[in-house]
C-alpha positions as CSV (number, residue, x, y, z in Angstrom):
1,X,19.6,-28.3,11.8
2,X,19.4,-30.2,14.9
3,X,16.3,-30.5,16.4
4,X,17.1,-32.9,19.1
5,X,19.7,-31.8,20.8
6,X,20.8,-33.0,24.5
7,X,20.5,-31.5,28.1
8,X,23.4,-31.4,29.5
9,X,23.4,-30.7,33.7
10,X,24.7,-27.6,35.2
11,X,28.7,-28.2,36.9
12,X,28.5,-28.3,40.4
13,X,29.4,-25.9,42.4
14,X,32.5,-27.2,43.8
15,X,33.3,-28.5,40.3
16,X,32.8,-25.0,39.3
17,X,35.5,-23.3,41.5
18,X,38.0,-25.9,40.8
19,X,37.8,-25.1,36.9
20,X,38.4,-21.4,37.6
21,X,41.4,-22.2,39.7
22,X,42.9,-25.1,37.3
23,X,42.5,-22.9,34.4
24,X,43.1,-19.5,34.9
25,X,38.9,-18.6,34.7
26,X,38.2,-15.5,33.5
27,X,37.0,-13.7,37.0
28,X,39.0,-14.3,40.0
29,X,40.1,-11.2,42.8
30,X,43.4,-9.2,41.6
31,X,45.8,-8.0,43.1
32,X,48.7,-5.4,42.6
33,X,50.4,-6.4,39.1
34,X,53.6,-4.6,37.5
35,X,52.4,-1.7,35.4
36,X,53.9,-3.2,32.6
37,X,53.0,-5.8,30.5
38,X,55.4,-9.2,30.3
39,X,57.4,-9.9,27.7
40,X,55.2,-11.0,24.9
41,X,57.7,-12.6,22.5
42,X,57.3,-16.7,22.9
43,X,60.1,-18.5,24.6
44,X,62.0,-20.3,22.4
45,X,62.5,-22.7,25.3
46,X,58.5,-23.2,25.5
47,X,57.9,-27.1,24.2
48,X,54.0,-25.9,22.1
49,X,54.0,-28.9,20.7
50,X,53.6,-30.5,24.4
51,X,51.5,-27.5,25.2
52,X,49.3,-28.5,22.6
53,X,48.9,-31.9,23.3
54,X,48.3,-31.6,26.8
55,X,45.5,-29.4,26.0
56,X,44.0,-31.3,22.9
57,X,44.0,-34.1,25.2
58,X,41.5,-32.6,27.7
59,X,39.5,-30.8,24.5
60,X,39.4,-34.6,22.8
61,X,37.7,-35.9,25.7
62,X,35.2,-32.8,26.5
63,X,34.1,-33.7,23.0
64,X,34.0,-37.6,23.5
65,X,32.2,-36.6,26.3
66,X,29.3,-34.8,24.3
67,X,30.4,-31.7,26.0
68,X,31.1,-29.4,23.1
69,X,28.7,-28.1,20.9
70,X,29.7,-29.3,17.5
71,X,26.9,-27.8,14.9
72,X,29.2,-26.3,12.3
73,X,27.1,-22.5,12.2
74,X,27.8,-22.2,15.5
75,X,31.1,-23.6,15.7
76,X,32.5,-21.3,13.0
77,X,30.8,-18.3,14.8
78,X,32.9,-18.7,17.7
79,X,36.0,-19.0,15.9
80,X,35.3,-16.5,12.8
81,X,35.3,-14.4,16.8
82,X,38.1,-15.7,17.7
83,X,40.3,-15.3,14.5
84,X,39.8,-11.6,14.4
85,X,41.3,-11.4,17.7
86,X,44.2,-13.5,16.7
87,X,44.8,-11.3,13.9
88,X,46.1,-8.6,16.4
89,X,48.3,-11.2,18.0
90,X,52.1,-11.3,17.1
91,X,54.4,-13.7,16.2
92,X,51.9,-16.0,16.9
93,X,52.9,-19.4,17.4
94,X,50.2,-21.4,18.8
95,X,47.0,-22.7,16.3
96,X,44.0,-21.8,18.8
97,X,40.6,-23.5,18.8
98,X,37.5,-21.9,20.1
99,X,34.7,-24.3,20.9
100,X,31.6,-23.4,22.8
101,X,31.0,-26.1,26.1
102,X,27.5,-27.6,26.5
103,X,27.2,-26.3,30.5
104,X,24.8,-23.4,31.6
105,X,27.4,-22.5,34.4
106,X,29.0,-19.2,33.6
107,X,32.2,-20.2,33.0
108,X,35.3,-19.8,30.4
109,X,38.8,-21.3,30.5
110,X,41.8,-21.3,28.9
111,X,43.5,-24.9,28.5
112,X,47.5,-25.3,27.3
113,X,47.9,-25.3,23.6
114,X,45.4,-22.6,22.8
115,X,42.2,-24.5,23.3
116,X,39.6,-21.8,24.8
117,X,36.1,-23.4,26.5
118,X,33.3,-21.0,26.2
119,X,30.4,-22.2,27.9
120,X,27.0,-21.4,26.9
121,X,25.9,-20.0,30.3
122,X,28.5,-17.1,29.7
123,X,27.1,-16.7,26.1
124,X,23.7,-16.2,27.4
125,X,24.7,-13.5,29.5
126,X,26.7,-11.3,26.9
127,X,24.6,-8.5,25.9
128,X,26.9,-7.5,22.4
129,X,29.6,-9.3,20.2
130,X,32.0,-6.8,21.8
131,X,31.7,-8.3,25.8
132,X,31.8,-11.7,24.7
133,X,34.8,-10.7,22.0
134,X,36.2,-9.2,25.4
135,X,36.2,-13.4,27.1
136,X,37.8,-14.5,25.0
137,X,40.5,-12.1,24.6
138,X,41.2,-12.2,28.2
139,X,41.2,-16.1,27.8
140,X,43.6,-15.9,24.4
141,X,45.8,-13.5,26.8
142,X,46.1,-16.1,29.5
143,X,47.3,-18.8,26.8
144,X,49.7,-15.9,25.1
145,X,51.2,-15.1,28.7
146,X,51.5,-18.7,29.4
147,X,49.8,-18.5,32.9
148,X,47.9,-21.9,33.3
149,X,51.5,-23.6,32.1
150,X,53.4,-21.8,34.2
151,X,50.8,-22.0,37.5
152,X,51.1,-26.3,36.9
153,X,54.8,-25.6,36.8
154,X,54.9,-23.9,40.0
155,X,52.4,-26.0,42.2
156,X,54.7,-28.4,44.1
157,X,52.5,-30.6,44.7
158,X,50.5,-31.2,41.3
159,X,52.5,-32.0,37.8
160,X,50.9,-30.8,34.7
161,X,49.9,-34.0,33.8
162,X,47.5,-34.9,37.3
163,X,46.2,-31.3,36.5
164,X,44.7,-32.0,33.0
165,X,43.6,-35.3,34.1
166,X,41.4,-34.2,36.8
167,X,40.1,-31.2,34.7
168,X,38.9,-33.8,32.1
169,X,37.9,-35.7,35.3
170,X,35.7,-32.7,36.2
171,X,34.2,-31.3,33.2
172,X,33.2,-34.7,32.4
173,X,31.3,-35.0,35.7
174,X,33.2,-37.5,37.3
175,X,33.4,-35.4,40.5
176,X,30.2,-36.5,41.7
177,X,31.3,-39.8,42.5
178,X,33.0,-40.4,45.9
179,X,36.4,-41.7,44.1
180,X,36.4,-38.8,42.0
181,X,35.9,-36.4,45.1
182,X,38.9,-38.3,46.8
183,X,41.4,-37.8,43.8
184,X,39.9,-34.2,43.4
185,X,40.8,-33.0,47.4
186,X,43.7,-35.6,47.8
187,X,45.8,-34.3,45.0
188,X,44.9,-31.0,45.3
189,X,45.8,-30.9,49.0
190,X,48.8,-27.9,50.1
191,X,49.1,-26.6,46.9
192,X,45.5,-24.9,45.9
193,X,45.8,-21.6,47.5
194,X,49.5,-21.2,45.6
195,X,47.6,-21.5,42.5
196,X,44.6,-19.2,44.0
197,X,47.3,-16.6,44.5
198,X,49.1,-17.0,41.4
199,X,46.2,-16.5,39.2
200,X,45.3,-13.4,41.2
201,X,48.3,-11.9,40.1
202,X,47.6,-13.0,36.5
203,X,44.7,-11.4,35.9
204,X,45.2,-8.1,35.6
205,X,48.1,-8.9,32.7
206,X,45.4,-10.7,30.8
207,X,43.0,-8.0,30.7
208,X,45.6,-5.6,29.4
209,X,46.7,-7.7,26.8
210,X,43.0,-8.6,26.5
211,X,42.0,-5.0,26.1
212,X,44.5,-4.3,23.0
213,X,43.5,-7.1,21.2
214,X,39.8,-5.9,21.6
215,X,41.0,-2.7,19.9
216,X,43.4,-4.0,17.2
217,X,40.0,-5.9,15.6
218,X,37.8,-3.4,16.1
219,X,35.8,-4.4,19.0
220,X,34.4,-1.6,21.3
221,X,37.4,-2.4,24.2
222,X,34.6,-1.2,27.2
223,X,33.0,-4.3,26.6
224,X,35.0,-6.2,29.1
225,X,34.3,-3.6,31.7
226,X,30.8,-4.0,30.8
227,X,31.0,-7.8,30.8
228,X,32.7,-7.6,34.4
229,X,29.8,-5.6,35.5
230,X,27.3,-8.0,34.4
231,X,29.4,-11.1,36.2
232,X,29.0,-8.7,39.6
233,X,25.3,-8.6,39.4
234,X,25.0,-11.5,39.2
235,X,26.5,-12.7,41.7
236,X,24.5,-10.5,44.1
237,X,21.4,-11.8,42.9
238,X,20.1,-14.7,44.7
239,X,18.4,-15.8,41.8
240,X,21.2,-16.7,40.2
241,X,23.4,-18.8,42.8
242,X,25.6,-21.0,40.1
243,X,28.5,-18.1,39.9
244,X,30.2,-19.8,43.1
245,X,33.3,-19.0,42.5
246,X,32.4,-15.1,42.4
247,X,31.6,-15.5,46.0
248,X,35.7,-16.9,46.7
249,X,37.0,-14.6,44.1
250,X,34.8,-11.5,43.3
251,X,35.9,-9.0,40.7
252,X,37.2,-6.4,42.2
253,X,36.7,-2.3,41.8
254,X,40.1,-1.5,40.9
255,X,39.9,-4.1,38.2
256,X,36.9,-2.8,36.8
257,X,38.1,0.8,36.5
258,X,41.2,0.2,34.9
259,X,39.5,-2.4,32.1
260,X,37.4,1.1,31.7
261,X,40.2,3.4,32.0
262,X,41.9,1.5,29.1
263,X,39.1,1.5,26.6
264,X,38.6,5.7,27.3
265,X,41.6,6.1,24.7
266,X,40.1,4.0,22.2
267,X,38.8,6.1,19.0
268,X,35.1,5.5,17.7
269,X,34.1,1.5,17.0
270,X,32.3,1.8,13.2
271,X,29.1,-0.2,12.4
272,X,29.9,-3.7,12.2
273,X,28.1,-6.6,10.1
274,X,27.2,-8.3,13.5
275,X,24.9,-11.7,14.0
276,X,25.6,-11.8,17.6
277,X,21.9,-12.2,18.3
278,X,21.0,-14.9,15.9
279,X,24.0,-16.7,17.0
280,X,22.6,-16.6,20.9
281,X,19.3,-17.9,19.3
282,X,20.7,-20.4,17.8
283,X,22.6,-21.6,20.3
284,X,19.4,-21.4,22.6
285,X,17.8,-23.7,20.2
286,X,20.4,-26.0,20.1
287,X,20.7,-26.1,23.3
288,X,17.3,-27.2,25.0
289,X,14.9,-29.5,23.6
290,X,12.1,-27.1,24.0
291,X,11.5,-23.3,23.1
292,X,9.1,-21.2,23.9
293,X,7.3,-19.2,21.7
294,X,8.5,-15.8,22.6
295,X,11.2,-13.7,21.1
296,X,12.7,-12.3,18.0
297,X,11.1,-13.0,14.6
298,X,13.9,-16.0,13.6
299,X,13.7,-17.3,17.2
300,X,10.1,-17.8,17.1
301,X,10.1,-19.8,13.6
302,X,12.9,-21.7,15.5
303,X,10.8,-22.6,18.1
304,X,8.4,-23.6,15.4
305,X,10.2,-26.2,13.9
306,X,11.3,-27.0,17.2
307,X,7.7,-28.4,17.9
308,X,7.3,-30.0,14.3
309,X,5.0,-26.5,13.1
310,X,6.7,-27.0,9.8
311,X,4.2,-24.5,7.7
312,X,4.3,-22.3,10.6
313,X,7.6,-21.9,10.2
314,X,7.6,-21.3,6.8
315,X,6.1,-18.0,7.1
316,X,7.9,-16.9,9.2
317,X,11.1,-17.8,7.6
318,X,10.0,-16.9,4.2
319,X,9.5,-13.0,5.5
320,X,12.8,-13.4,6.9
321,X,14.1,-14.7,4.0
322,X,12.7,-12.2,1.5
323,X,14.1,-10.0,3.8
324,X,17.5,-10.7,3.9
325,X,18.2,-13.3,1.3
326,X,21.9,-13.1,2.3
327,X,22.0,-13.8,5.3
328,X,23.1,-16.9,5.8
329,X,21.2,-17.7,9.4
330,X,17.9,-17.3,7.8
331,X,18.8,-19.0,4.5
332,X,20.1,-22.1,6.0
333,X,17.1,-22.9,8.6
334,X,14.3,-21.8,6.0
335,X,16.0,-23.9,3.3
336,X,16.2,-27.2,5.8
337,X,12.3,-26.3,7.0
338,X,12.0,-26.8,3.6
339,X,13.4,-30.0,3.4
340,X,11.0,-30.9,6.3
341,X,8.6,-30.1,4.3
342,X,9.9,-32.5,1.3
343,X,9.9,-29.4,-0.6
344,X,13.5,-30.8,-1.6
345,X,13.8,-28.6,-5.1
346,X,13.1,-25.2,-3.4
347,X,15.4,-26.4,-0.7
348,X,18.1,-26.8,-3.1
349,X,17.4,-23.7,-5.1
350,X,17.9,-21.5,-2.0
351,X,21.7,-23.7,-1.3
352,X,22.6,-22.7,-4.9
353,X,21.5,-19.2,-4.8
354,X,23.8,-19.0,-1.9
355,X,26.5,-20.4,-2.9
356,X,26.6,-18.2,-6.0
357,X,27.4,-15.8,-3.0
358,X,29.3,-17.2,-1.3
359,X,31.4,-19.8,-3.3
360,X,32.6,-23.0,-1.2
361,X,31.5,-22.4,1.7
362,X,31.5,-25.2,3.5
363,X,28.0,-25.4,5.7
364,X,26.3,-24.4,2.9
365,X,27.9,-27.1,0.7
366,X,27.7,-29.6,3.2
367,X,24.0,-29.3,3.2
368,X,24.1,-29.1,-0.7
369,X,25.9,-32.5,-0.4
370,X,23.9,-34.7,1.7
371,X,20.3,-33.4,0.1
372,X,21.5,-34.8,-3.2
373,X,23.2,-37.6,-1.5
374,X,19.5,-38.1,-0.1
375,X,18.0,-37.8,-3.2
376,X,20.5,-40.3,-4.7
377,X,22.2,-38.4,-7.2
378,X,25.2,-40.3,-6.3
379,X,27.5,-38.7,-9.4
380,X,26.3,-35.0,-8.5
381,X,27.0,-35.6,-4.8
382,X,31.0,-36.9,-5.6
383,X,31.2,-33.4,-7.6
384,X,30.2,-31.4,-4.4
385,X,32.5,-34.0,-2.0
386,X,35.6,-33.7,-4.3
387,X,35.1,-29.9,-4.4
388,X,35.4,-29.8,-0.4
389,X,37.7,-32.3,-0.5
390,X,40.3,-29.9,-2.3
391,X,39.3,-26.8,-0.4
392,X,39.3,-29.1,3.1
393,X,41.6,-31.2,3.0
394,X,41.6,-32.1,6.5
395,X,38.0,-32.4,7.2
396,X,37.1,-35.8,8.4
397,X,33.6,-35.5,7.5
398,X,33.9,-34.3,4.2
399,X,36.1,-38.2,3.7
400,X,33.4,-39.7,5.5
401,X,30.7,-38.4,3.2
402,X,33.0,-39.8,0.2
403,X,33.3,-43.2,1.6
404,X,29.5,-43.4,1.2
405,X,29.6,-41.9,-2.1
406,X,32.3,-44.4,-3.1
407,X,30.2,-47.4,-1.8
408,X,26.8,-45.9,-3.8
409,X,28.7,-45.7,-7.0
410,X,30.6,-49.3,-6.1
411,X,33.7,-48.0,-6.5
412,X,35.3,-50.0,-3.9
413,X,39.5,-48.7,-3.7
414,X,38.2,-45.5,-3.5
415,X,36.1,-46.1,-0.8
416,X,39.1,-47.6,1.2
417,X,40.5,-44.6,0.5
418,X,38.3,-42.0,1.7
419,X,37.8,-44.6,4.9
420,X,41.9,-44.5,5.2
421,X,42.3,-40.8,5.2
422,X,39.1,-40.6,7.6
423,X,40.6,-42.8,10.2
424,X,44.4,-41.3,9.4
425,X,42.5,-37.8,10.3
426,X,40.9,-39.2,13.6
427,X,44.2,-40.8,14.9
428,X,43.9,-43.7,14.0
429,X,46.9,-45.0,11.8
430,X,47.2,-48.3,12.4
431,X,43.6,-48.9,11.2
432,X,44.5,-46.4,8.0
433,X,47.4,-48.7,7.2
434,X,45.3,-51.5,7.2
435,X,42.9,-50.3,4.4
436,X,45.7,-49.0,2.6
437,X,47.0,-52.5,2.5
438,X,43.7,-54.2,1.7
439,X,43.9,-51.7,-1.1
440,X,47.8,-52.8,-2.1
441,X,46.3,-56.2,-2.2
442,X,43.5,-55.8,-4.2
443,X,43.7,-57.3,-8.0
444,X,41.2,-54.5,-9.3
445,X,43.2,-51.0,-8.4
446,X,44.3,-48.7,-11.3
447,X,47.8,-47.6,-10.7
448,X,47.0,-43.9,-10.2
449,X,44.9,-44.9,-6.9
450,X,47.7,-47.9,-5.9
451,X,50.6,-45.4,-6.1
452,X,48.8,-42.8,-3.8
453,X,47.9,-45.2,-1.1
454,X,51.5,-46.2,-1.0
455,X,52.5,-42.9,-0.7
456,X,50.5,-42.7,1.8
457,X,51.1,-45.9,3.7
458,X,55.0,-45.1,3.8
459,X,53.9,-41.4,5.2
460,X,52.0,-42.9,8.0
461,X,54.9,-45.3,8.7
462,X,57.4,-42.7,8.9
463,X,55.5,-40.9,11.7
């Protein structure tokens, strides 16, 4: 548990505006769309694999940048979110990735590729699972229908590739320098208000689609109508003057009614396991580096660690605990008080005890893993790392983790091993063939671990 996170500024407001018209933002004015729905079948002709990198290029340097919110409990919240959506989508053939942006504008967008920006404003503002379930539906509508690619494809004057480049320009802040401002206006000069008008006509066909995906998982579908009438408050409250681009593009009446009229034919939404409120807490304190003490019961003892109040905290955790000893929001922050405590046993007993309950899960053994790693139990660590490392296989940390394991235990192929896949995970081949060559060239490798990294060499060669 983090408990010193970074502040990150609020966009500006002309950053803002530009965002909502680059990526197809979730609010924008609407106009009169066909009554029915696009075809939703993918175009065999559509290149994803370009999609995807155009997008994963802007999402790789939002996270460079410090700008995504990266602890794994909150991270999988999103996207546990997200996947039940997807599971209504068909003939899917784009991998999405949810990810939550470190910005207290109220903002969402939809990049190429599938990669869907939530910012943390926007969370705060969602009153129920269902409204913010109901963002990014509309958002994994815009990818499904294709509108950002095909609104780069029709501004004359801006390719695809000046787009995403000033978008990672912008969300990275570099608009508030003059130079940045100059590329900004000078690129985007005779061809904005195309793009203004082409995502008004998109928005309405995102909503639909948005709406049926709400109601194929199981979400309550009035919760985007509910969510669009929370966004129009808002930006008639001069309180709250960071919506700018409501004032340009305000939602309008007819769009409202028929999100409404839409969700009337939906049958009743049953009770749902839902941790939508501990999830905002938790993201409130990740998010600033000072809470105060006010609140629900599990944001309060939050707010207590927050301020170093470790045995405060405890009592408050433990009731929560005792509680609900499943619930894996509780567990996880009263075990680590505990471990701020140095009550390291008890701390361990409660990771166990979950487990039992939930077998491999990752956060939990993740944690598992680096309290005995901190105890040095170097040989009960590696059991735990291997264990992820078969059920993860892809997880750059987990490899990470091993290399340290590997160097504890002076197992020194090994740990060229784990370093090799790490940096063959992060991109970085060249530097992967190199350890797997010091490896090849090392007199004290068994033949089990030589033939593997060759196998592995040639693979990364072959790319």
């Amino acid at each position: 548990m983090s408990v010193n996170p970074q502040e990150f500024p609020r966009i500006s407001k002309s950053v803002a505006i530009f965002i909502v018209l680059l990526t197809v933002g979730l609010f924008s004015r609407g106009v009169s769309a066909s009554s029915d729905l696009p075809d939703l079948g993918e175009n065999s002709q559509i290149n994803i694999q370009y999609e995807y990198k155009l997008g994963g290029s802007v999402y790789q340097k939002l996270l460079a940048g410090g700008l995504v919110e990266t602890h794994p409990l909150l991270d999988r919240y999103i996207n546990d979110l997200g996947s039940r959506l997807l599971a209504g989508l068909e003939n899917r053939a784009r991998e999405y990735r949810f990810f939550i942006v470190r910005d207290d504008a109220v903002n969402a967008f939809a990049l190429p590729g599938g990669f869907i920006g939530i910012n943390r404003g926007l969370i705060a503002e969602a009153r129920t699972q269902h409204q913010l379930a109901s963002v990014l539906a509309h958002e994994i509508a815009h990818v499904r229908l294709r509108h950002g690619v095909e609104m780069m494809q029709k501004g004359k004057d801006i390719n695809s590739t000046a787009l995403m480049i000033m978008l990672a320009g912008l969300l990275l802040g570099g608009i508030d320098s003059e130079v940045g401002a100059a590329v900004l206006y000078g690129t985007a000069a005779g061809s904005q208000q195309s793009m203004v008008n082409f995502t008004r006509e998109n928005e309405y066909e995102a909503d639909r689609l948005g709406v049926e995906l709400l109601k194929t998982a199981g979400f309550d579908a009035k919760g985007m109508a509910e969510f669009f009438d929370i966004i129009g408050k808002l930006s008639g409250n001069s309180e709250t003057g960071g919506i700018e681009y409501l004032r340009t593009h305000p939602i309008s009446a007819n769009r409202v009614a028929e999100a409404m009229s839409r969700a009337r034919n939906q049958g009743p939404v049953g009770d749902q396991l839902d941790d939508f409120y501990l999830f905002k807490d938790f993201l409130r304190y990740a998010g600033t580096d000072y809470l105060v003490d006010e609140g629900s019961d599990y944001l309060r003892a939050l707010a207590a660690i927050q301020s170093a109040n470790f045995d405060r905290a405890n009592l408050q955790l433990t009731a929560l605990y005792q509680r609900d000893p499943e619930n894996i929001w509780y567990s996880i922050a009263y075990a680590e008080n505990l471990e701020f405590l140095g009550r390291e046993e008890q701390a361990e007993l409660v990771y166990r005890r979950l487990l039992d309950i939930f077998p491999g899960d990752y956060i939990l053994s993740m944690r598992l893993l680096k309290l005995v790693k901190q105890g040095g139990r170097n040989q009960s660590a590696l059991v735990i790392a291997r264990d992820l490392e078969n059920r993860f296989p892809t997880n750059r940390q987990i490899y990470f983790e091993l290399s340290e394991i590997y160097l504890s235990l002076k197992r020194p192929a090994l740990r060229l091993m784990a370093e090799a896949e790490f940096h063959s995970l992060n991109g970085n081949s060249s530097q992967a063939i190199k350890l797997y060559d010091k490896i090849l060239q090392s007199d004290n490798v068994d033949l089990a671990t030589e033939s593997i990294a060759r196998e592995k060499r040639l693979q990364l060669l072959d790319k």
